[in-house]
C-alpha positions as CSV (number, residue, x, y, z in Angstrom):
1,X,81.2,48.0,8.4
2,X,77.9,49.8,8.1
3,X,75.4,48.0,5.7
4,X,73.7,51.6,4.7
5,X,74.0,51.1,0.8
6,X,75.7,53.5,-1.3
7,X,74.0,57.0,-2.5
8,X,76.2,56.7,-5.8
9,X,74.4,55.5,-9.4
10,X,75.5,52.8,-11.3
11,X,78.1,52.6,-13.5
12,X,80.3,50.1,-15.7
13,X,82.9,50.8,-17.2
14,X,82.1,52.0,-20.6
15,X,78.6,53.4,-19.0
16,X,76.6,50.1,-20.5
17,X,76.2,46.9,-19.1
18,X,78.4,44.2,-20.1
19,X,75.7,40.8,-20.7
20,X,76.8,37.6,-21.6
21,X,75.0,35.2,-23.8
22,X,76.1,32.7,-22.4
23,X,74.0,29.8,-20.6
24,X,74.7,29.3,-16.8
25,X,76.9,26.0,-16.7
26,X,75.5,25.5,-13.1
27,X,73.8,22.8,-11.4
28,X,70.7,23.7,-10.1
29,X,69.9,23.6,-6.6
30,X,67.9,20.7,-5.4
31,X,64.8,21.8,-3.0
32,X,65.4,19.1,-0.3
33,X,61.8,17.8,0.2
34,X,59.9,14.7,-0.1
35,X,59.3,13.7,-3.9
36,X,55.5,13.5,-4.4
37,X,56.1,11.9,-8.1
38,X,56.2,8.4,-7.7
39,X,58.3,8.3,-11.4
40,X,60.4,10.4,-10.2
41,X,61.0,9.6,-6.9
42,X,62.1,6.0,-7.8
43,X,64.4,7.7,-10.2
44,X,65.9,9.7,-8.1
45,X,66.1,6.7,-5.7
46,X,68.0,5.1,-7.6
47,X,70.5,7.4,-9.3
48,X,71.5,9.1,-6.1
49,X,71.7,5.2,-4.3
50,X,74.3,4.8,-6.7
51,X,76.1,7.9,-6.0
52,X,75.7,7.6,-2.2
53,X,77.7,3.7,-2.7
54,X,80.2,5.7,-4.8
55,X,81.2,8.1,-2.3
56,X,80.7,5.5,0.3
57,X,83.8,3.9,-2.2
58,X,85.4,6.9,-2.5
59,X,85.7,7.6,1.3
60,X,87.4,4.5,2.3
61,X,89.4,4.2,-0.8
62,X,91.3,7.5,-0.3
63,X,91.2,7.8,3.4
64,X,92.2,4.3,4.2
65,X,88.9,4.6,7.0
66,X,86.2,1.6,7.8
67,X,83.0,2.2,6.6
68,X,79.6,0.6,5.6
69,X,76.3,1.3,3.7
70,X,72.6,-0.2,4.6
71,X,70.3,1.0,2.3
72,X,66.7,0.1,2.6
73,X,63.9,1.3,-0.4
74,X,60.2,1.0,-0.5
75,X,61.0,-1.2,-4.4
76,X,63.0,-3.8,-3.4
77,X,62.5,-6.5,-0.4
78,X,66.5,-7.0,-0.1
79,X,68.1,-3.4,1.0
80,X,72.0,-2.4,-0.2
81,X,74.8,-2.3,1.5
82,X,78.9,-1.9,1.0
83,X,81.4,-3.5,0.9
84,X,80.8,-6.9,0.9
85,X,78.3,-9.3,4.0
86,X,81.6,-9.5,5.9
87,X,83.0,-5.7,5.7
88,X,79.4,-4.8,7.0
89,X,79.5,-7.4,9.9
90,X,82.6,-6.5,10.7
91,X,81.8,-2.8,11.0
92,X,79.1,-3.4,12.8
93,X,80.6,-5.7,15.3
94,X,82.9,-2.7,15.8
95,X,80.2,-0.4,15.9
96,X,77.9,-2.6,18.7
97,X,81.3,-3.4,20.9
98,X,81.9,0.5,21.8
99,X,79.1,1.9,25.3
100,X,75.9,3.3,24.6
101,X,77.3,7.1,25.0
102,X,80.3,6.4,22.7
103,X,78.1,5.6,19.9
104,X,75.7,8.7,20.1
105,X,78.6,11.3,20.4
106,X,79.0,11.9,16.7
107,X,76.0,11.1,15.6
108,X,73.8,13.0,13.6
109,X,70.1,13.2,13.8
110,X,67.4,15.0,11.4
111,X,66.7,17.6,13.5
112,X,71.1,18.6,14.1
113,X,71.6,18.0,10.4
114,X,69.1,21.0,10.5
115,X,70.8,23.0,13.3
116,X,73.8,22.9,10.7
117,X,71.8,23.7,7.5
118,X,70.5,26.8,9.9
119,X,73.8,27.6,11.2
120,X,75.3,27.4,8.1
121,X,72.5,29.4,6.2
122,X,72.9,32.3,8.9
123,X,77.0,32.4,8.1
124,X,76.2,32.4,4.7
125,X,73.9,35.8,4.6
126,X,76.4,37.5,7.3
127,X,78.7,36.7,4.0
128,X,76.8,37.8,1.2
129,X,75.9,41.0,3.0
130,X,79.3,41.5,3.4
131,X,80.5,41.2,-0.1
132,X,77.7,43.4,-0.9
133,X,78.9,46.1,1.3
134,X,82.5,45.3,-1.0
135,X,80.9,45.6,-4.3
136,X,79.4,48.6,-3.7
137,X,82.3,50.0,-2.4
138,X,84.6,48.4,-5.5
139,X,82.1,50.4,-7.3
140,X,82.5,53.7,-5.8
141,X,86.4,53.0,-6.6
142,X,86.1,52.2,-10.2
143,X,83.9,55.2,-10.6
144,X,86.4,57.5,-9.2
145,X,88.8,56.6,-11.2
146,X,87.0,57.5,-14.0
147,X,86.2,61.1,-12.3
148,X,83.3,61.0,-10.7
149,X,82.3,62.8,-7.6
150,X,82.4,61.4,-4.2
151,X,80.2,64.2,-2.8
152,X,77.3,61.9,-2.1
153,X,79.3,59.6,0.3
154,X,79.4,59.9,3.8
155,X,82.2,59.4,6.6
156,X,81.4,55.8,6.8
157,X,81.6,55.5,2.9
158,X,85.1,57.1,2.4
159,X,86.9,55.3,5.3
160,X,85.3,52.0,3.8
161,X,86.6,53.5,0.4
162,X,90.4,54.0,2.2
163,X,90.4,50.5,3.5
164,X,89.2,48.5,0.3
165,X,92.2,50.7,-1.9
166,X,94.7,49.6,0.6
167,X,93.8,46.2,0.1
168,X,93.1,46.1,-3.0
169,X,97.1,47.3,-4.0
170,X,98.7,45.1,-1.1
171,X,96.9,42.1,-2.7
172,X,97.9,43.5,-6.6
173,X,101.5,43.6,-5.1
174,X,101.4,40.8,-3.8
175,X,99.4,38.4,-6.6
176,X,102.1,40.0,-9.1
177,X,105.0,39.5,-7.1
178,X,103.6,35.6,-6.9
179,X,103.1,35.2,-10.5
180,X,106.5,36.4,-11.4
181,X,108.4,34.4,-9.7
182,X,106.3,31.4,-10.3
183,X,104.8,31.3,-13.6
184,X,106.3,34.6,-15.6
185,X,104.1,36.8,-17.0
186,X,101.5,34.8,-18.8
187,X,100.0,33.9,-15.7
188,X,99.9,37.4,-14.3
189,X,98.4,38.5,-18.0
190,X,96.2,35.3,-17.1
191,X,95.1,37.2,-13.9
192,X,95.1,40.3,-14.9
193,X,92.4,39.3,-17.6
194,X,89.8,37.7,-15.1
195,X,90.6,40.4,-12.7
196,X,88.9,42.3,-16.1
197,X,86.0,39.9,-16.9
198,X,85.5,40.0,-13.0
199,X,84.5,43.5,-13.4
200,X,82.8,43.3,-16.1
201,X,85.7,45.6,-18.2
202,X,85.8,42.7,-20.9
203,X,83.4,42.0,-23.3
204,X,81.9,38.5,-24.3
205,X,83.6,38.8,-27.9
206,X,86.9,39.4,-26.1
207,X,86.2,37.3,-23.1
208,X,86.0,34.0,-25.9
209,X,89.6,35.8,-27.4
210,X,91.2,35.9,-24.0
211,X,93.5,33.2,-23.9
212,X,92.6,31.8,-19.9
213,X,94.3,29.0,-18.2
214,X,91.8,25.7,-18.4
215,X,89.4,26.5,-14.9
216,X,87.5,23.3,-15.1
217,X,87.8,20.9,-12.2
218,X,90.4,18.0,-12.6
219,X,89.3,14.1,-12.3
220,X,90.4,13.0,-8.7
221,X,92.9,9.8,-9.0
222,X,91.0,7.4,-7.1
223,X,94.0,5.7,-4.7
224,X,94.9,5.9,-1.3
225,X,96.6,9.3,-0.6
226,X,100.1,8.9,1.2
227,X,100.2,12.5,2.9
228,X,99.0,12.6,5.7
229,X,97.7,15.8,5.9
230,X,96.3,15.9,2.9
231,X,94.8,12.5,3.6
232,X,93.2,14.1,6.8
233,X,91.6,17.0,5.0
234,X,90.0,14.9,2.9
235,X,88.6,12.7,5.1
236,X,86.9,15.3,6.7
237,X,85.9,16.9,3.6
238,X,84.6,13.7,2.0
239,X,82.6,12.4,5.1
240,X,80.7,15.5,5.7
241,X,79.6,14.9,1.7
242,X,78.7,11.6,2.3
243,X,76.7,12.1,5.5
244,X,74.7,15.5,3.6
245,X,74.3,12.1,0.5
246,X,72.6,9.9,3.0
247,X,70.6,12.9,4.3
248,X,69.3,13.6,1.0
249,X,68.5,10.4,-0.2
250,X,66.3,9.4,2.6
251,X,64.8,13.0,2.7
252,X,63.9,12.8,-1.3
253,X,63.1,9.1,-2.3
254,X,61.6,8.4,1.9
255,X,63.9,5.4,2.6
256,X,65.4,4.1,5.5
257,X,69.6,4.0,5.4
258,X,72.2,4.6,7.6
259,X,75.8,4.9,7.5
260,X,78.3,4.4,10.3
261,X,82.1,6.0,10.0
262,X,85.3,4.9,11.4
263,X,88.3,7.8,11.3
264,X,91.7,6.8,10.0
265,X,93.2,8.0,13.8
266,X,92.2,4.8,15.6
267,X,89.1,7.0,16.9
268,X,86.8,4.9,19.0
269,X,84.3,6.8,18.5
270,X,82.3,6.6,14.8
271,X,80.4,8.7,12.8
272,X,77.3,7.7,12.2
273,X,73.9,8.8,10.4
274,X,71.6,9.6,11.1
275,X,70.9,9.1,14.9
276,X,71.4,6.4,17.3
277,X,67.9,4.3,17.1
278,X,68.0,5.3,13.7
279,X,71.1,3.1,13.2
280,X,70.0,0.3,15.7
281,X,66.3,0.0,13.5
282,X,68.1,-0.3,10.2
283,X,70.7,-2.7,11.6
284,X,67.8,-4.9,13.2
285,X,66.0,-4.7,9.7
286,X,69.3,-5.9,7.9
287,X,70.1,-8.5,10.3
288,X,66.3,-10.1,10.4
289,X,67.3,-10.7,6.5
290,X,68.7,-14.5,5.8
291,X,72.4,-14.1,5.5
292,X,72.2,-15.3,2.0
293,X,70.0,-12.7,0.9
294,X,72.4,-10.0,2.6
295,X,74.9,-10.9,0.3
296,X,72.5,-10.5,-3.0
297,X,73.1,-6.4,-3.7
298,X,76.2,-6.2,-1.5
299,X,79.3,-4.4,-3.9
300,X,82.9,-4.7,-2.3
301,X,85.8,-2.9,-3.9
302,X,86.5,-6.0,-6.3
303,X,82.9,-5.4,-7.5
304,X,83.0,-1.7,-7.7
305,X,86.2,-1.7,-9.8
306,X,84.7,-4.6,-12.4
307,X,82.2,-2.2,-12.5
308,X,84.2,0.4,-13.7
309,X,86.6,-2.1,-15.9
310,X,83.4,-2.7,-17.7
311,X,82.0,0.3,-18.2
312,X,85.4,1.9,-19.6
313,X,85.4,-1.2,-22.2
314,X,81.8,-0.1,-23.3
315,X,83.0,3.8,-23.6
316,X,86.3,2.6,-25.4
317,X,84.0,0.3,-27.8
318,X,81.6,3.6,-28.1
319,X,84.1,5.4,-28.9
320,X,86.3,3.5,-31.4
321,X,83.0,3.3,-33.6
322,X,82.3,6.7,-33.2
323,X,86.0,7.3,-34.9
324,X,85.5,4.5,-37.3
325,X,82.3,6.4,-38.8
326,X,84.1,9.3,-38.6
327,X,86.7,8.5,-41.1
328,X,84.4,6.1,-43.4
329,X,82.1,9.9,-43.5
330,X,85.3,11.6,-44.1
331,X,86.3,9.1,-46.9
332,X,82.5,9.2,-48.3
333,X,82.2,13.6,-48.6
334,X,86.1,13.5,-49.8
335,X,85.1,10.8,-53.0
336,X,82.2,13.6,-53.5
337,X,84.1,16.8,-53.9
338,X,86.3,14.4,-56.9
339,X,85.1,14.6,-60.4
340,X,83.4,11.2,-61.6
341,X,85.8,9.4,-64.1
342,X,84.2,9.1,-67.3
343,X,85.1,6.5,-69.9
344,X,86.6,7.6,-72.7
345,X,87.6,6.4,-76.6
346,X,90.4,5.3,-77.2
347,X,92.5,8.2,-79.8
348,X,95.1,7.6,-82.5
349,X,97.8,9.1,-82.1
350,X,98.8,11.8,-84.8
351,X,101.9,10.8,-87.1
352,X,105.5,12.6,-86.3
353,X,105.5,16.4,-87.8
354,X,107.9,14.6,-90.3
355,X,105.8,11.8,-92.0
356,X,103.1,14.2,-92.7
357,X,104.3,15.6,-96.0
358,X,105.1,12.0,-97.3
359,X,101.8,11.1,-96.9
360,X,99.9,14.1,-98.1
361,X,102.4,13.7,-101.1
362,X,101.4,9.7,-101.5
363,X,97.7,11.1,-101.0
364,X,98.2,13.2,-104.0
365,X,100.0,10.8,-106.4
366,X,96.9,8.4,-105.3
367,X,94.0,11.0,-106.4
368,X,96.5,12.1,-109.7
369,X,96.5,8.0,-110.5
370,X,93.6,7.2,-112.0
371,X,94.7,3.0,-112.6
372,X,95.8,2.9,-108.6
373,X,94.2,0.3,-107.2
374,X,96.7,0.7,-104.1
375,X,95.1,2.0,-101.2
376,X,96.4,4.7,-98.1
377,X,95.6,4.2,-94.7
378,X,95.4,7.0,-92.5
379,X,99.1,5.4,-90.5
380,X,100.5,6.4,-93.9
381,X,100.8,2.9,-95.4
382,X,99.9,1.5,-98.5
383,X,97.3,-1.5,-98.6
């Protein structure tokens, strides 16, 4: 496919641009370099050493694998490690027991982890140019369906043109098809709406009316996963972010670690980071340490998941105060809005409708009576 860009002007589909307002949700990239900051290297040291153990966790948790952590910083004399004094020992007997060769097979050195950033940079271009090539040829469909020209493409252009309107109604076809038989048709009018945001056909006042199926990412249940294959996949996808971890730590906060990897299959043959005197310095630093101090920063599983235990109490006690001030507020504005109660007199109540004319008559004989020394009270009695 040619990469010659397209001759046609721009165009959307109601001949502005569509903008949204709102803020990029992403994380920002991380320039992987030394931190000069002392502040906020240390910082970094230690949020991303506690991440790094975490995935370290996660890894041999879910994948049922052995593995270990050595962490050595510049701010603390004792260096981390996981799980526990004897999990390490134990890997690293492992670890010492296979030949020379074995061990260096699989492992992965500064200058390879930069071969593979390369590599994987260069794949990465050949696939943006790519869906560049697509978008501009997306374009030129979208604006013929609104009647415009094609006189400005070229042979190369129009069979690009043919082969993207091929696929784009086998893939229709066959999304639809998909939908209906699984989910009905709110999830095709699910599709059919992003497929319009996607283009830009959809405004950002009916984008926030579109009712879309939730696209956030789901929490992972941390437990061993009984499929196998599934188990497998995420091994491999799980180790190569825990390796690209260690990489980063030690590249930003200047640290020595290392991490060595046992696969689920019974493979002699670890993974380890980041190369093979790398490893043997760190393990020659960890084991010059008294074995009582080893054991001072280690975190096993039984650790890890106190960990957790208590910081979910702390959230659920956060959060049952935050409810608790809720409703005393709630209670507080409500007893606002009411009118205050004012205290008022006590009345007397007005005589029946029939007792009045006996008592304005009684009044009158009283006036008319000059000798009366009786007197009328206003409940019609006479004192």
């Amino acid at each position: 496919m040619a990469n010659k860009p397209l001759t046609i002007s721009s165009w959307s589909p109601k001949s502005t641009t569509c903008t949204s307002n709102t803020p990029a949700m992403t994380r920002k990239k991380v320039k992987l370099a030394f931190i000069d900051n002392d502040a906020a290297r240390k910082a970094t040291f230690k949020k991303r050493r506690k991440g790094l153990i975490k995935k370290v966790s996660e890894l041999s948790t879910l994948c049922g694998v052995d593995a270990c952590a050595i962490i050595y910083s510049p701010y603390e004399t004792q260096p981390e490690v996981w799980p526990s004094p004897v999990g390490v020992h134990r890997v690293l007997s492992q670890f010492r027991e296979m030949p020379e060769i074995e061990q260096s097979k699989k492992m992965v050195n500064h200058e390879s982890f930069l071969h593979q950033r390369i590599a994987k940079t260069g794949e990465q271009l050949k696939k943006q140019r790519r869906d560049n090539r697509e978008k501009e040829v997306t374009q030129a469909m979208y604006q013929c369906l609104m009647g415009k020209s094609l006189a400005g493409l070229n042979m190369v252009d129009l069979s690009d043109l043919g082969w993207l309107i091929d696929q784009t109604i086998k893939d229709i076809d066959r999304q639809t098809e998909t939908l209906k038989s699984e989910c009905g048709e709110e999830k095709l009018l699910a599709l059919v709406l992003l497929e319009l945001m996607k283009h830009g056909t959809l405004t950002p006042q009916q984008q926030q009316k579109a009712d879309l199926p939730n696209m956030t990412r789901s929490k992972v249940k941390l437990a061993f996963i009984t499929n196998e294959a599934k188990r497998k996949a995420t091994y491999k996808k799980r180790k190569k972010g825990l390796l690209k971890k260690v990489s980063e730590l030690s590249t930003l906060c200047g640290i020595d670690c290392a991490a060595i990897i046992f696969g689920p299959d019974n493979d002699s043959r670890p993974e380890v980071w980041p190369s093979p005197m790398g490893v043997q310095s760190v393990l020659s630093r960890f084991r010059q340490v008294p074995q009582m101090d080893q054991g001072k920063k280690m975190v096993d599983l039984e650790g890890f998941l106190c960990q957790r235990i208590d910081k979910a109490s702390q959230q659920l006690k956060r959060q049952r105060k935050d409810n608790r001030e809720t409703e005393v507020t709630e209670a507080m504005f409500q007893a606002l809005q009411e009118e205050p109660l004012v205290e008022q007199q006590p009345q007397q109540e007005e005589p029946p409708m029939e007792q009045q004319p006996q008592q304005e008559e009684a009044f009158e004989d009283n006036n008319n009576n000059p000798n009366a020394n009786a007197l009328w009270s206003p409940g019609g009695a006479f004192l």
